[in-house]
C-alpha positions in Angstrom: 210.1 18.2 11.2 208.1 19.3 14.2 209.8 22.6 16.1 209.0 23.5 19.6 209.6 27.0 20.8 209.1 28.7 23.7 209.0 32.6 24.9 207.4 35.4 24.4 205.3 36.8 21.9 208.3 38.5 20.7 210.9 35.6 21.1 208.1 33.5 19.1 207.6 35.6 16.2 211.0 36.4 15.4 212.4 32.8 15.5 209.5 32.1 13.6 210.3 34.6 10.8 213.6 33.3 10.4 212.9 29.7 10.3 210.3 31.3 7.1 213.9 32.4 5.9 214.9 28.4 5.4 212.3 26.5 6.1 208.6 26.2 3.9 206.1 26.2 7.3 203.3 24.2 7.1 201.4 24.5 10.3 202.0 26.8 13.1 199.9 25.5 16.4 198.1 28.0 18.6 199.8 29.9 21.5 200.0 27.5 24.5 200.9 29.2 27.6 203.1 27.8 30.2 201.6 28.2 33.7 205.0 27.6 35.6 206.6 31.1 33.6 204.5 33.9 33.1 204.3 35.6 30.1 205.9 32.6 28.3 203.9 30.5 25.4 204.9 27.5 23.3 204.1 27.0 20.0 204.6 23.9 17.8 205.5 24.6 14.2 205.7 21.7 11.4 207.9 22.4 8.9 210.0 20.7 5.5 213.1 21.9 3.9 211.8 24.3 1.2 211.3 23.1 -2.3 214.1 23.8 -5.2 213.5 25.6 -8.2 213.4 22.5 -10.7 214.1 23.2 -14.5 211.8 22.6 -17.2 213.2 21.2 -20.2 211.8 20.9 -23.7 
């Protein structure tokens, strides 16, 4: 699943650490800023559900 978000530095770093809560992140693009806002970036982040614990049986 690909994720845009876009804020701050701030805004950006905490949605990210709570999609970490949920979500396994695979790739996390650079900062891009957005000219029309300043201060505001948008990052791309690829993510897939997180994995379950299998079992191992004998």
């Amino acid at each position: 699943m690909n994720i845009r978000i876009d804020g701050t530095e701030a805004e950006i770093a905490y949605a990210i650490a709570k999609l970490r809560q949920s979500l396994a992140i695979g790739q996390i693009s650079p900062y891009l800023p957005i000219y029309d806002r300043p201060r505001t970036w948008r990052v791309f982040v690829n993510t897939a559900p997180k994995p379950t614990p299998s079992r191992w049986t004998a």
